[in-house]
PyMOL CGO cylinders between C-alpha atoms (Angstrom):
from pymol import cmd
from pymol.cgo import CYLINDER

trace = [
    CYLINDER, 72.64, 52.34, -41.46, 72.79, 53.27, -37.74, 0.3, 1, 1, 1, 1, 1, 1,
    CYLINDER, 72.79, 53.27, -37.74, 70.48, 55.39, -36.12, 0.3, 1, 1, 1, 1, 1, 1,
    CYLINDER, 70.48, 55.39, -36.12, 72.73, 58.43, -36.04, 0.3, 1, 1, 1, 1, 1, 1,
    CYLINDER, 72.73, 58.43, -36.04, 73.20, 58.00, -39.66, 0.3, 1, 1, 1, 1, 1, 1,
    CYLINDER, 73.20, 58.00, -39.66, 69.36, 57.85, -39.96, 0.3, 1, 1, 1, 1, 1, 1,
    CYLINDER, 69.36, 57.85, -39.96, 68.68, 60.74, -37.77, 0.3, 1, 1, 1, 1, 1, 1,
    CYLINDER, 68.68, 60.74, -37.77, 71.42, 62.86, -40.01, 0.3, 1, 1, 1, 1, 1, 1,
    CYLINDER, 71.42, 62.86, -40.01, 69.57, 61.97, -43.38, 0.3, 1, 1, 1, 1, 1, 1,
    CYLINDER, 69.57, 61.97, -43.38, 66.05, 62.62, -41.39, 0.3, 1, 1, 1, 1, 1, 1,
    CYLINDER, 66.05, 62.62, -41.39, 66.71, 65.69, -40.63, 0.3, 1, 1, 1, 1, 1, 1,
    CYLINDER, 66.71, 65.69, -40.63, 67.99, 66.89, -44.27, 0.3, 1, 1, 1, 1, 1, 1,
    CYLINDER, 67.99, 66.89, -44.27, 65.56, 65.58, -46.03, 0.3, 1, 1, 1, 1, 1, 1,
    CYLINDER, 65.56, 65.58, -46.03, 63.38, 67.98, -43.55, 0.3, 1, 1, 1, 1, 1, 1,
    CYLINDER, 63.38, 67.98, -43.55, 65.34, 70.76, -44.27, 0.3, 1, 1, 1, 1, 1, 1,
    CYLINDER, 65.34, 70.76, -44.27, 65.38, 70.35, -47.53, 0.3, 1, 1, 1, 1, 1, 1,
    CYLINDER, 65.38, 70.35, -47.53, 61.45, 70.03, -47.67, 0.3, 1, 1, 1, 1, 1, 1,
    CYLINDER, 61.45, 70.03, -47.67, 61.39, 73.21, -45.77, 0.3, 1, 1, 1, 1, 1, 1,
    CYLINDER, 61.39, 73.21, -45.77, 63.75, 75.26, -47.76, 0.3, 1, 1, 1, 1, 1, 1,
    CYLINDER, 63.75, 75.26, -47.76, 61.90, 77.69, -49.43, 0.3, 1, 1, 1, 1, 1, 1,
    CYLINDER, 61.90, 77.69, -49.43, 64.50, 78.18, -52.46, 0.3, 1, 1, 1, 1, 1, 1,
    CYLINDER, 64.50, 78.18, -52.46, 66.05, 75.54, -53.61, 0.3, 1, 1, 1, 1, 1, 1,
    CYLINDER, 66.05, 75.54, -53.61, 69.30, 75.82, -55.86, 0.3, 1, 1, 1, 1, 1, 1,
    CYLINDER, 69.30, 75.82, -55.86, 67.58, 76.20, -58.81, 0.3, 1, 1, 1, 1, 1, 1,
    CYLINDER, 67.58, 76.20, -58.81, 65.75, 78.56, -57.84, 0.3, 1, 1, 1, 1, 1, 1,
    CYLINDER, 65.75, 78.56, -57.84, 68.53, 80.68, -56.20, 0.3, 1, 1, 1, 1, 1, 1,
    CYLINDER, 68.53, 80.68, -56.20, 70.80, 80.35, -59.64, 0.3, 1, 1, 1, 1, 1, 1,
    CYLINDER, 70.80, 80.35, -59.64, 67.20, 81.66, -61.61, 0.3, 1, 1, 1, 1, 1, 1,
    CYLINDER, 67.20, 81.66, -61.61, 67.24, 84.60, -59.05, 0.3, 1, 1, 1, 1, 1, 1,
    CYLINDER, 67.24, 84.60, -59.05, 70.90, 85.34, -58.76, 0.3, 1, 1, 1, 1, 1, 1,
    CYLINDER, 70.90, 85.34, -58.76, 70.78, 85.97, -62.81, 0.3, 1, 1, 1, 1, 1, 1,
    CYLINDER, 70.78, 85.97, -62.81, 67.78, 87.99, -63.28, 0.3, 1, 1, 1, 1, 1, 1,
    CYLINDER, 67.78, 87.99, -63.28, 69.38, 90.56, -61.10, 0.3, 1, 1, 1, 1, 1, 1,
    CYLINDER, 69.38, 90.56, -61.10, 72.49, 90.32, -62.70, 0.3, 1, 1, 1, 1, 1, 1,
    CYLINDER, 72.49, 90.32, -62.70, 71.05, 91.07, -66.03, 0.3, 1, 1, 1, 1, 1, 1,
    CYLINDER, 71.05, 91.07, -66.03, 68.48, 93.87, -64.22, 0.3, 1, 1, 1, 1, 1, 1,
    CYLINDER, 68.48, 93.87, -64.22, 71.28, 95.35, -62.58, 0.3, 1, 1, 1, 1, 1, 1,
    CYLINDER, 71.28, 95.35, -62.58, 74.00, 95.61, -66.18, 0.3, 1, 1, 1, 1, 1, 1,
    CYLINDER, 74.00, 95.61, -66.18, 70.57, 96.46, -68.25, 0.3, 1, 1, 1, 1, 1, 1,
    CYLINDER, 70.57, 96.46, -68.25, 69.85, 99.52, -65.48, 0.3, 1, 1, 1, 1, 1, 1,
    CYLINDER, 69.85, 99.52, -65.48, 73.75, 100.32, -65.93, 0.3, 1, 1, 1, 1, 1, 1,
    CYLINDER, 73.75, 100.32, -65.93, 73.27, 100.52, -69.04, 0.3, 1, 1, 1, 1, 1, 1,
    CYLINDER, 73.27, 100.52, -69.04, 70.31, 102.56, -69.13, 0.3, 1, 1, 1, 1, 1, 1,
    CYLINDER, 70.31, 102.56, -69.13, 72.10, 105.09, -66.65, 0.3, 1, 1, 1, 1, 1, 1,
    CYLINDER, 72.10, 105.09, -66.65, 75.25, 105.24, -68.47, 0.3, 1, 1, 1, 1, 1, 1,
    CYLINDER, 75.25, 105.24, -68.47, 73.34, 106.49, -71.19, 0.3, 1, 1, 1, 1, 1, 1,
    CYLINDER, 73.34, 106.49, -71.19, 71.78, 108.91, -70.02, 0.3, 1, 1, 1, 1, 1, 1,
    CYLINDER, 71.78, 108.91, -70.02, 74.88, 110.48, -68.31, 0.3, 1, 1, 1, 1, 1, 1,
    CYLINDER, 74.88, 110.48, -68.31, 77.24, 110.25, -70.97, 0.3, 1, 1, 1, 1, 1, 1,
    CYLINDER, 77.24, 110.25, -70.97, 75.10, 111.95, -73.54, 0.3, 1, 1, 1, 1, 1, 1,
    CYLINDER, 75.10, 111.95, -73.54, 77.92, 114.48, -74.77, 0.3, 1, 1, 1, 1, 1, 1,
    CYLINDER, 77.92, 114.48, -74.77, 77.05, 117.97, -77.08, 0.3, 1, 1, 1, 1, 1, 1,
    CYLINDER, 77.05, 117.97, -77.08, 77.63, 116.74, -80.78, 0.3, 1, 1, 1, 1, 1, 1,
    CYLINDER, 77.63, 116.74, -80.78, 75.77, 113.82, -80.16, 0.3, 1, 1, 1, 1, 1, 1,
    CYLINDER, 75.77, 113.82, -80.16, 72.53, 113.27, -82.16, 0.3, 1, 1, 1, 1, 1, 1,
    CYLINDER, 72.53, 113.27, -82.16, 70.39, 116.18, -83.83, 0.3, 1, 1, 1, 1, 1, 1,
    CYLINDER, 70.39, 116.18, -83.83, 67.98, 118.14, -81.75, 0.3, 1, 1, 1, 1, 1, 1,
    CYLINDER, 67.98, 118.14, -81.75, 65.22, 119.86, -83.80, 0.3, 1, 1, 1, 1, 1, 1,
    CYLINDER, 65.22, 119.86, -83.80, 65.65, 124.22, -84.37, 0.3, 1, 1, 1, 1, 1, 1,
    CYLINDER, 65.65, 124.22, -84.37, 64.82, 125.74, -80.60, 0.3, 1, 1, 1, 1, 1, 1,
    CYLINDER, 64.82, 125.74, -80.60, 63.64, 129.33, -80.58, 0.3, 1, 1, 1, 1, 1, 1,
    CYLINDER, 63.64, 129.33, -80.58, 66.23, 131.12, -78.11, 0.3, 1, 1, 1, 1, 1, 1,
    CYLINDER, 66.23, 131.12, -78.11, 65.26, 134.77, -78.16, 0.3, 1, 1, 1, 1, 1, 1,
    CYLINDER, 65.26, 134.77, -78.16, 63.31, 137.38, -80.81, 0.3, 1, 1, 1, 1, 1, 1,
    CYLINDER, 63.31, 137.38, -80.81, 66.72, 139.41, -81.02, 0.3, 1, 1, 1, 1, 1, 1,
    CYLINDER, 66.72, 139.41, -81.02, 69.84, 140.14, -79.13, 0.3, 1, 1, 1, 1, 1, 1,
    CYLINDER, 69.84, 140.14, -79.13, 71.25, 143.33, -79.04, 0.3, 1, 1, 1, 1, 1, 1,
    CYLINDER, 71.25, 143.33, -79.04, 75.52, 144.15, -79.37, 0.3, 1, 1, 1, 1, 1, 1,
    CYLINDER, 75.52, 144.15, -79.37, 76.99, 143.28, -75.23, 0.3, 1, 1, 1, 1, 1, 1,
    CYLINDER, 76.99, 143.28, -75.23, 73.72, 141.25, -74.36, 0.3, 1, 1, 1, 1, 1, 1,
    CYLINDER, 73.72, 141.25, -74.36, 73.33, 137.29, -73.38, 0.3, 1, 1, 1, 1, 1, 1,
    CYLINDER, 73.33, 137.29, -73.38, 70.29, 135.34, -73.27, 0.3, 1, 1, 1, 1, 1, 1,
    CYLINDER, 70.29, 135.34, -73.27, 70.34, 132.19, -70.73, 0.3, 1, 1, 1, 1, 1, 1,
    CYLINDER, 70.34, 132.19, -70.73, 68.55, 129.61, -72.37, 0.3, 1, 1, 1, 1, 1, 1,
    CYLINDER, 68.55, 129.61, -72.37, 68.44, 124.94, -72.30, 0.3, 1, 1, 1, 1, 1, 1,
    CYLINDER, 68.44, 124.94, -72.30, 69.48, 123.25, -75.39, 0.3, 1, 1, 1, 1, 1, 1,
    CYLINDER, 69.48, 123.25, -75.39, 69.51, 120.67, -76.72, 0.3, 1, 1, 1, 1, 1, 1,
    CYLINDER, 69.51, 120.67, -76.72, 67.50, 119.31, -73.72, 0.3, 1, 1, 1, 1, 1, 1,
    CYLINDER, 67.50, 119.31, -73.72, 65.96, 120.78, -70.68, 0.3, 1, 1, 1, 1, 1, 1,
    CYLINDER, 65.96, 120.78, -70.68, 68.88, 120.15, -68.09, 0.3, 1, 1, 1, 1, 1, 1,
    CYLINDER, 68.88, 120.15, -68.09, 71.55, 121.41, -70.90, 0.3, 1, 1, 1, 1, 1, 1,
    CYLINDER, 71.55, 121.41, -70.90, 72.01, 125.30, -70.03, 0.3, 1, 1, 1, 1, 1, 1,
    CYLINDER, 72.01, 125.30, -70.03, 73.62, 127.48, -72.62, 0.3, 1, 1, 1, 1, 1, 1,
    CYLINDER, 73.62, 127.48, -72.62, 74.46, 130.52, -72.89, 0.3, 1, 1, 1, 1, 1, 1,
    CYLINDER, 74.46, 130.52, -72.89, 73.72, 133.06, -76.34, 0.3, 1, 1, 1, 1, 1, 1,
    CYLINDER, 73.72, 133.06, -76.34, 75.73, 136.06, -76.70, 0.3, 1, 1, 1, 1, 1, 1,
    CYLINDER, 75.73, 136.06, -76.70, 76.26, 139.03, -79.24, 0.3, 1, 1, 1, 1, 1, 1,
    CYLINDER, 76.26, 139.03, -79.24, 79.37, 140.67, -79.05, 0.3, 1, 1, 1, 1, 1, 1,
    CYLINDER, 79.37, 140.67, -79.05, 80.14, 144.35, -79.59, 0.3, 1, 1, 1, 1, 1, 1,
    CYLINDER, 80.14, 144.35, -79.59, 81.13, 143.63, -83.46, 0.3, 1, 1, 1, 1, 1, 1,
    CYLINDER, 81.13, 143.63, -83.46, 77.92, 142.05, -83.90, 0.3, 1, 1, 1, 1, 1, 1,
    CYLINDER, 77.92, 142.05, -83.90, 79.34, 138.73, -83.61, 0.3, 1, 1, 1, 1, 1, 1,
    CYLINDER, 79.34, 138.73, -83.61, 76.23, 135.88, -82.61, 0.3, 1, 1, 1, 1, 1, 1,
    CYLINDER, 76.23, 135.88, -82.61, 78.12, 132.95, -80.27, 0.3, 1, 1, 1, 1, 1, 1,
    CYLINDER, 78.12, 132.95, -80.27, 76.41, 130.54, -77.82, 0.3, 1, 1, 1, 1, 1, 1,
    CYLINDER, 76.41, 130.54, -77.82, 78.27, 127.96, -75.91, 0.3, 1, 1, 1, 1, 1, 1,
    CYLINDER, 78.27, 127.96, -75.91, 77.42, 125.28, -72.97, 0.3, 1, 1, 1, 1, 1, 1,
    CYLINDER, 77.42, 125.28, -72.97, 77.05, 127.39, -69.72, 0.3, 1, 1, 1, 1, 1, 1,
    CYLINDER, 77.05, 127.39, -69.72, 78.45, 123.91, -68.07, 0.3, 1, 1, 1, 1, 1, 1,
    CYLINDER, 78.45, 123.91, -68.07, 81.75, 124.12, -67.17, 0.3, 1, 1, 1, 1, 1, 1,
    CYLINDER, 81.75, 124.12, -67.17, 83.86, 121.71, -68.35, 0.3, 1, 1, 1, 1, 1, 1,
    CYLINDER, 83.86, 121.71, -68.35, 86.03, 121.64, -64.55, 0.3, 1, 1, 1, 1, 1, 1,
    CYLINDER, 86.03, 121.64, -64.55, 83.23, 120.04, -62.68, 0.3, 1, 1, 1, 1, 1, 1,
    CYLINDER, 83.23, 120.04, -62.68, 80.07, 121.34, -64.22, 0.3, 1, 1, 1, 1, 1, 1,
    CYLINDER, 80.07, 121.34, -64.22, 79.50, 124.72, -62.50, 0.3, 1, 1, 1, 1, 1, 1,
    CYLINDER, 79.50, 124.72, -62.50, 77.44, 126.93, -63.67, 0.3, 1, 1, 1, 1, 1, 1,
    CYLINDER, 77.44, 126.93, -63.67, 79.35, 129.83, -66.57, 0.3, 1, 1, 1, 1, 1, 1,
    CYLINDER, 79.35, 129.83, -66.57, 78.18, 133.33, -66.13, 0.3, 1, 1, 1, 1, 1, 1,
    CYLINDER, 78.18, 133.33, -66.13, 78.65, 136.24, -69.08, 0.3, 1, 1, 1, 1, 1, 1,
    CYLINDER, 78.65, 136.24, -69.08, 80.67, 139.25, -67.77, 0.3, 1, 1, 1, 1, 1, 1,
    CYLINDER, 80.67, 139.25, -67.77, 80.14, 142.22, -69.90, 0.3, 1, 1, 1, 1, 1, 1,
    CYLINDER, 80.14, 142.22, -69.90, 82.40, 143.94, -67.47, 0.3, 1, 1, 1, 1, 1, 1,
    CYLINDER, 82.40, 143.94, -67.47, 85.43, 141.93, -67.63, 0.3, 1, 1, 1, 1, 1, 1,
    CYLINDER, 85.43, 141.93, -67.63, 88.45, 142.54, -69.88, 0.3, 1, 1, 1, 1, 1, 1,
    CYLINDER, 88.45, 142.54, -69.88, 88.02, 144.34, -73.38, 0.3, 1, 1, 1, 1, 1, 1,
    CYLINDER, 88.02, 144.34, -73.38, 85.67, 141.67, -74.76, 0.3, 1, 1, 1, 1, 1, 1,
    CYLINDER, 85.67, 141.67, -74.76, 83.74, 140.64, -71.31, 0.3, 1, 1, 1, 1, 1, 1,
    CYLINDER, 83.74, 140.64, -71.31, 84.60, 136.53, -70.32, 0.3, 1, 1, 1, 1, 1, 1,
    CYLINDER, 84.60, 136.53, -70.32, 82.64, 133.42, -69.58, 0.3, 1, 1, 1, 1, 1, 1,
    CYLINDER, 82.64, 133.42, -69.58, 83.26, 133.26, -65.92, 0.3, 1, 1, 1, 1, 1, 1,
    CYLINDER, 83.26, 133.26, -65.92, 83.62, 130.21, -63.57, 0.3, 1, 1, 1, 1, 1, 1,
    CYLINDER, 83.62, 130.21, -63.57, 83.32, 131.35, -59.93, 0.3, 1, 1, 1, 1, 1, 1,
    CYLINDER, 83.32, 131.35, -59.93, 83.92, 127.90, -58.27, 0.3, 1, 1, 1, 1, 1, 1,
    CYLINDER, 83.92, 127.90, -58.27, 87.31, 128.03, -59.21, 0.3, 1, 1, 1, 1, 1, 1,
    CYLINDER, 87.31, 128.03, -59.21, 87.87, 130.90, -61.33, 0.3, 1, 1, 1, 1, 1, 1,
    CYLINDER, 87.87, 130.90, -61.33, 88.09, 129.24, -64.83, 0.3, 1, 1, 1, 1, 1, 1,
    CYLINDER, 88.09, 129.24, -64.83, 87.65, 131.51, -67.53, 0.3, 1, 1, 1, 1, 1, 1,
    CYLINDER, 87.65, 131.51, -67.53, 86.70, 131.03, -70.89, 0.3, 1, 1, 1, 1, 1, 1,
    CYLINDER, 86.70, 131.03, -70.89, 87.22, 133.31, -74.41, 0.3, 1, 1, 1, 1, 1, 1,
    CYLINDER, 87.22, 133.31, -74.41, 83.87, 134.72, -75.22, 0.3, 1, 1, 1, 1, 1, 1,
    CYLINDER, 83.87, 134.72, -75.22, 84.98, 134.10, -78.99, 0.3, 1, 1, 1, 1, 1, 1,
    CYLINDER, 84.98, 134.10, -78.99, 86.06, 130.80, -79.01, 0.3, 1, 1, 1, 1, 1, 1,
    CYLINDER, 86.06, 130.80, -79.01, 85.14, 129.37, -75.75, 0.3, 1, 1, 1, 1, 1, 1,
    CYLINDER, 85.14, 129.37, -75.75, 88.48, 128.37, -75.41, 0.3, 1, 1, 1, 1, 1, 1,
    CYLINDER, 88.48, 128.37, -75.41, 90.25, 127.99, -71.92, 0.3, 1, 1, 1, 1, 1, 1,
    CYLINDER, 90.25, 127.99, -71.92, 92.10, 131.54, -70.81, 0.3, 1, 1, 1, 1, 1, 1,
    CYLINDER, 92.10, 131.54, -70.81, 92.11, 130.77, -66.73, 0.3, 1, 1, 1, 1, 1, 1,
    CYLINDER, 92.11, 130.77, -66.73, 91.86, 128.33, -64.19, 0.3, 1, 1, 1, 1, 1, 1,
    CYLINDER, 91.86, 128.33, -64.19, 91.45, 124.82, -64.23, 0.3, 1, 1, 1, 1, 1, 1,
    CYLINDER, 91.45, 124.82, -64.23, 88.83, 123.89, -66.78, 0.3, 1, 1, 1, 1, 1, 1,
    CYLINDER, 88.83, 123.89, -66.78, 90.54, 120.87, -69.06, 0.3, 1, 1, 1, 1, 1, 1,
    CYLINDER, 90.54, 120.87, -69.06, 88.49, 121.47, -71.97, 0.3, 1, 1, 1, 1, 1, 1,
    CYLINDER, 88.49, 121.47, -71.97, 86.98, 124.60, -73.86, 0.3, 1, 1, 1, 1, 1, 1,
    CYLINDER, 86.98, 124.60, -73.86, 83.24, 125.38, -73.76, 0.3, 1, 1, 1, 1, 1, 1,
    CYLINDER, 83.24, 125.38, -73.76, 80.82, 123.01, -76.16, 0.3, 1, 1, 1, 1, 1, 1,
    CYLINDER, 80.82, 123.01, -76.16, 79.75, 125.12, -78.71, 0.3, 1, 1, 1, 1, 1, 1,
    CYLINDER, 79.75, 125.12, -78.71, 76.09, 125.52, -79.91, 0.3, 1, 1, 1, 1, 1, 1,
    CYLINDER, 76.09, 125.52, -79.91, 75.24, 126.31, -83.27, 0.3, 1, 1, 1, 1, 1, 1,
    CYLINDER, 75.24, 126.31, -83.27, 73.01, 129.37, -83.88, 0.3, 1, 1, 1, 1, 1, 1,
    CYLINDER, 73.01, 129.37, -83.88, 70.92, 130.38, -86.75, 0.3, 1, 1, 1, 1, 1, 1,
    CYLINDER, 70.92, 130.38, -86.75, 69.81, 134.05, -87.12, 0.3, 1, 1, 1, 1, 1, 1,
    CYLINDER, 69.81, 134.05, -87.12, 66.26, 134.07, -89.03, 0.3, 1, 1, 1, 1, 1, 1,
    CYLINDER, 66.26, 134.07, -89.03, 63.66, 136.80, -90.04, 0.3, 1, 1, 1, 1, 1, 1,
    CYLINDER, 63.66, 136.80, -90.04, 61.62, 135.62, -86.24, 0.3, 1, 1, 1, 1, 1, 1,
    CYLINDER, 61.62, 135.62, -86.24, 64.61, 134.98, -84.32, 0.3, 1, 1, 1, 1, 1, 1,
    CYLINDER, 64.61, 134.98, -84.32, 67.47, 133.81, -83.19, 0.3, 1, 1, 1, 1, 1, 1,
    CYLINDER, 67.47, 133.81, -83.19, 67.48, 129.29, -83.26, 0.3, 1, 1, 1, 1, 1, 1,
    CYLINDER, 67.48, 129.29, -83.26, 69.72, 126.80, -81.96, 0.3, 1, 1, 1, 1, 1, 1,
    CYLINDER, 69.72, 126.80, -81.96, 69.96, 124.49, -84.49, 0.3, 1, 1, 1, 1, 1, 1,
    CYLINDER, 69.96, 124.49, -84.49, 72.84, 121.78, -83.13, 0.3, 1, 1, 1, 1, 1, 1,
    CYLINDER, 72.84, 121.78, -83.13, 76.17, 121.19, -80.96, 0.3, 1, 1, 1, 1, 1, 1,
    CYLINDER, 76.17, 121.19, -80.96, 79.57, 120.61, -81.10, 0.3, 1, 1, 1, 1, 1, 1,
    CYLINDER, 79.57, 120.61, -81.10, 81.61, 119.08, -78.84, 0.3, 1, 1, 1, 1, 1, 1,
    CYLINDER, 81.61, 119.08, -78.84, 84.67, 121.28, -77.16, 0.3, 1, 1, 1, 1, 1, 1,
    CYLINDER, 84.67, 121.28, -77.16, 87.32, 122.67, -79.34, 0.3, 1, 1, 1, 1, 1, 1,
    CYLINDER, 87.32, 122.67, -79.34, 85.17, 120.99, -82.24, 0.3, 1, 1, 1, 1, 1, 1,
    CYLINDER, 85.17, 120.99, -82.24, 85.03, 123.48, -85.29, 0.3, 1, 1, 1, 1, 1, 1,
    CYLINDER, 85.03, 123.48, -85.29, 81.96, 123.49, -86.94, 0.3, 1, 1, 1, 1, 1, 1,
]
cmd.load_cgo(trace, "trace")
C-alpha cells in the first residue's frame, strides 16, 4: 500500500469513527418517521373526513319548543358541526347542516325570502329548499345533510344524520 493509499483509508476510518449516525442508524430513523408521518395522516384524515350519516351520536336536546317561522342555531352531532332547526308555517319540524356544501360557509334561515323563507348562502349566493334542503341557486354541488329530529313531551332532540339527498 503506498502512503497516499494509507493516508486515504486513515482518514475514513476517522470519519467514520466520527460520524455520529451511521447507516443503520439513518435507515432506523428514516422509517420511524415514515410510519409517524402515514400514522399522523391517518389520524388527520380521519378526523376531516368524518361525513353526517356516519356513526350514531347519542339524543342532543336542541330547544324546549319552536314556534311556526322560527329557527334555532344549534352543533350536532359534534361541537364544530352547526345545524340549523326550523318549523315551518304548516308546522312542519326540519333541521339540516348549516355547512354549505360549496365550500363550507356558513347557511343562514330567511323567513323573509320567497313564500316558504330559504337557507341562504351569502358567499356565493347558493340557496337551498327549506323542505328538502335540496339545491334551488348557486353553486352548491350537493343538497344540505339532513339531521334527524325527534319532537318529545321536554323538547325538541336530534337524534342522528343523513348524508345529502339521503332519505331517511
Amino acid at each position: 500500500m503506498s502512503v497516499d493509499e494509507q493516508e486515504v483509508a486513515a482518514l475514513r476510518e476517522r470519519i467514520a469513527a466520527d460520524s455520529l449516525t451511521s447507516r443503520r442508524d439513518y435507515l432506523r430513523l428514516a422509517v420511524t418517521m415514515s410510519g409517524g408521518l402515514a400514522l399522523g395522516s391517518a389520524v388527520t384524515a380521519a378526523g376531516i373526513f368524518h361525513r353526517h350519516g356516519d356513526g350514531a351520536a347519542p339524543p342532543k336536546l336542541v330547544t324546549a319548543a319552536l314556534a311556526p317561522g322560527e329557527s334555532v342555531a344549534f352543533s350536532y352531532p359534534g361541537e364544530e358541526d352547526r345545524a340549523v332547526a326550523l318549523r315551518m308555517a304548516d308546522g312542519t319540524l326540519v333541521a339540516y347542516s348549516s355547512i354549505c356544501t360549496h365550500l363550507a360557509c356558513a347557511v343562514l334561515w330567511r323567513a323573509d325570502r320567497g313564500e316558504r323563507g330559504e337557507l341562504y348562502c351569502p358567499c356565493h349566493e347558493g340557496v337551498f329548499d327549506p323542505r328538502t334542503g335540496a339545491v334551488t341557486a348557486g353553486p352548491p354541488p350537493r343538497p344540505l345533510p339532513r339531521v334527524l329530529l325527534e319532537e318529545r313531551a321536554d323538547g325538541i332532540y336530534a337524534v342522528g344524520t343523513l348524508r345529502s339527498g339521503e332519505e331517511a
